[in-house]
N, C-alpha and C positions, 0 to 999 in steps of 0.2 A: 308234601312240603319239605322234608327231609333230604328223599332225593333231589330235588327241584335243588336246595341248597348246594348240598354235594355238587351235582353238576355244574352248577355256577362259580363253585369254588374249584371245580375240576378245568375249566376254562381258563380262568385265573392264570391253574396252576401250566398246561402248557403253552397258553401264551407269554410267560414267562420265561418257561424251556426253551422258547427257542429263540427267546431274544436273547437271554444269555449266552445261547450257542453261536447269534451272529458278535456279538459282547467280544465276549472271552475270545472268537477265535478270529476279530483283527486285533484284539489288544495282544496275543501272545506271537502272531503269526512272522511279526522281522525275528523273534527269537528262534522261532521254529525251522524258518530258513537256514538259517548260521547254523544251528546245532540240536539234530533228532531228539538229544535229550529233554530240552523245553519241548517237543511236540509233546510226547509221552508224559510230561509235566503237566502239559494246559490238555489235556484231555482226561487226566485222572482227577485233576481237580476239578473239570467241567463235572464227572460222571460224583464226585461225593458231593457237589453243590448241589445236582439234582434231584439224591439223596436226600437231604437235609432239607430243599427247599419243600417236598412230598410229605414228609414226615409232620411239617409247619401247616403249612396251605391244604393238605386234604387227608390229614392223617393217617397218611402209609410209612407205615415203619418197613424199613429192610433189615434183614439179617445176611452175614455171611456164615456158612457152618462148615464144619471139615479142613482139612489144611490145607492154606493155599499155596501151591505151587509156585517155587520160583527162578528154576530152572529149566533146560531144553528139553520141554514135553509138549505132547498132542493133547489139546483138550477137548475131548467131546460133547457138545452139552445141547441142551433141551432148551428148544427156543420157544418162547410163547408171546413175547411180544419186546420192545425197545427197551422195557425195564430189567430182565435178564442181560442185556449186552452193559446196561447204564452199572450193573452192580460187579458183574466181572471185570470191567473197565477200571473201577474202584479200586479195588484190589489188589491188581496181576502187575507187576512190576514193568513188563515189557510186553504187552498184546498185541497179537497181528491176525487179522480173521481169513479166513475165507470169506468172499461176500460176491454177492452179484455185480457184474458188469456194470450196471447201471447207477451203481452209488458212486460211480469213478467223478461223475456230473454232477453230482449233488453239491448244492453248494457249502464249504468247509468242510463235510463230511469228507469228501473227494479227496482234497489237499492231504488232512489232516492221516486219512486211512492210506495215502501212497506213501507218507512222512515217517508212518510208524511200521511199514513194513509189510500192510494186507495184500492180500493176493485175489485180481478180483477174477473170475470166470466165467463163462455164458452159461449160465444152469439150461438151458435149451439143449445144448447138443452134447450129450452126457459123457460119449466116447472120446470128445475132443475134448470138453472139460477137464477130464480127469486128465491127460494128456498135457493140458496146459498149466492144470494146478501144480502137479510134479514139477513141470521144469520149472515155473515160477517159484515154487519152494528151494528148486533148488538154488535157480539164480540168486536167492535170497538166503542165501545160507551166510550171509557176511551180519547180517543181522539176526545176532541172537537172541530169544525171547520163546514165548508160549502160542504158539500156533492153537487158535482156536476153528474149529470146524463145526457146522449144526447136522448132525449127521443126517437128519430129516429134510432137510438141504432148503425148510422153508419155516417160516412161524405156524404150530399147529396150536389151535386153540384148546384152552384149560378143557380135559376129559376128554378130548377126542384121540384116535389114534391116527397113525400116518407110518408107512414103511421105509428102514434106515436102510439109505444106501450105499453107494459100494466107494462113494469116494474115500472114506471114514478109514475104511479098510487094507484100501489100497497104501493111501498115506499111511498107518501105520506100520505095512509091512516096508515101506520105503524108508520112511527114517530112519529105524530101529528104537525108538525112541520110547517112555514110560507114558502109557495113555489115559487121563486122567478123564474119568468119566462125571457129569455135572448135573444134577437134578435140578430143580424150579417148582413155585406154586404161582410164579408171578401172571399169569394168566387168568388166575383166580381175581384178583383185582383190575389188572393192566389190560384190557382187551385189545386183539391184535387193530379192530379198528374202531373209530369211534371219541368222545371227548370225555366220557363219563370214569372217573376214577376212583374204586370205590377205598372204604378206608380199612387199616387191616393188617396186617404183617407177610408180607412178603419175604420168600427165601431163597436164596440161592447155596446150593450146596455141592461142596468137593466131595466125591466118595475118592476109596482108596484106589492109589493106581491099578494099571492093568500093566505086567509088566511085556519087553517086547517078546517077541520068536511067538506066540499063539498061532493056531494052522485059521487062516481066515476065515472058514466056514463058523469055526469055534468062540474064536473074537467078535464076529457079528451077532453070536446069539446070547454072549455075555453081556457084550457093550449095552445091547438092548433090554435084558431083563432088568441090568442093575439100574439104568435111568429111567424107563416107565417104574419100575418096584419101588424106587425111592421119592418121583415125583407124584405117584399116585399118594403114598403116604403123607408126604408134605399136603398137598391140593388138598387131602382129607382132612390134614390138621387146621388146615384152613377154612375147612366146613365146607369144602364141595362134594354130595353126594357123588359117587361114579357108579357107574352101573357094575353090575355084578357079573364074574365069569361066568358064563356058559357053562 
C-alpha cells in the first residue's frame, strides 16, 4: 500500500515536471532569444522548482555540499540519472554540458542547451567525438561558464560501475583549466528509468578541485578514485548496501 502510494504520487510528481518544462520554457523563451541571460535565468529557476516541487509531492529532499564553483572550470561529475543535472543546474551560475547529439531535437531541451552554450557530440564515434568536442569548446570560448562533462559519458545506475573515458582527460589537458570533480547518491532514489521516486535525501556534491598540468595517465586515476570514493560513501549514507571489494 505504501509503495502503490508513493508511486502514484511519483506520477503526480513527473507529470508535472514536465509540464512545467513545456510552462516555463514558452513563458521565458522571447526573453531568451533577446538575451542568453534569461536563458540561464529560466533554466535555474526551472531546475530549483523541481527541487522544491520533489521535496512537496514525494519527499525527496536535495542537498548541495562542497563549494560551488563559479568560475572558468571543467567539471566532472557522476551521472545517475535527470536529478543530478536538475541540482547542478540549481546552482552553477553559467552551465554548458557536454551532451549527446540527440538532445539537440528535444523539445525545449534543444533550444534551451544551444542558448546556454552545450556542446552536443555523437558518443558513437569516439575518435571524432572528441575531435569535435574540442573544437566546439573551443568555438565557444566567447561564452564563459562551467563546462560540465559525465566522464562515464552515460547515466550508470546507483552501485554499479562503468569505465571513465578519455574525453574527460583530453578536455582537461586542452583548457588548462581547474577540474572540479562531483559525487552523487541520486540514483539511490532517481532511477535512470522508470516513474517510481522513492522518498529520501538526495546529494550532490563539489569535492576539491584538481588543479591543471597532471600527466593524463595520473589525472584519470585520480578523477576516478575521488568520484566512486565519494559517491560510494554518500549512496551508503543513503543506505545502499554496495557490495564489498575483492
Amino acid at each position: 500500500m505504501r509503495y502503490a502510494l508513493q508511486w502514484a504520487r511519483s506520477l503526480l510528481f513527473n507529470t508535472q515536471m514536465y509540464l512545467a518544462m513545456a510552462v516555463m520554457g514558452v513563458g521565458v523563451l522571447p526573453f531568451a532569444v533577446i538575451d542568453r541571460r534569461y536563458a540561464f535565468a529560466g533554466v535555474r529557476t526551472y531546475a530549483r522548482y523541481i527541487r522544491w516541487s520533489a521535496r512537496v509531492l514525494i519527499e525527496l529532499r536535495s542537498e548541495i555540499r562542497g563549494q560551488v564553483p563559479d568560475g572558468e572550470v571543467l567539471i566532472a561529475s557522476k551521472h545517475q540519472s535527470f536529478l543530478d543535472i536538475i541540482l547542478i543546474l540549481s546552482v552553477l551560475p553559467r552551465p554548458k554540458f557536454i551532451m549527446k547529439k540527440e538532445l539537440r531535437w528535444a523539445p525545449f531541451v534543444g533550444y534551451y542547451a544551444k542558448r546556454i552554450g552545450c556542446v552536443a557530440v555523437d558518443r558513437g564515434k569516439r575518435g571524432v567525438a572528441i575531435r569535435q568536442m574540442l573544437a566546439d569548446v573551443e568555438s565557444g570560448a566567447a561564452l564563459p561558464g562551467q563546462l560540465i562533462i559525465f566522464p562515464q559519458g552515460t547515466r550508470v545506475a546507483a552501485g554499479k560501475r562503468a569505465p571513465y573515458k578519455a574525453g574527460v582527460g583530453v578536455l582537461y589537458q586542452q583548457l588548462g583549466q581547474p577540474c572540479i570533480p562531483v559525487a552523487t547518491n541520486v540514483g539511490v532514489f532517481w532511477r535512470r528509468r522508470g516513474i517510481y521516486r522513492a522518498p529520501g535525501l538526495a546529494v550532490v556534491e563539489f569535492l576539491p578541485p584538481v588543479a591543471p598540468g597532471m600527466r593524463l595517465s595520473d589525472f584519470m586515476t585520480m578523477l576516478e578514485d575521488r568520484i566512486e570514493t565519494a559517491s560510494d560513501a554518500l549512496m551508503a549514507e543513503a543506505g545502499l548496501a554496495l557490495p564489498k571489494e575483492p
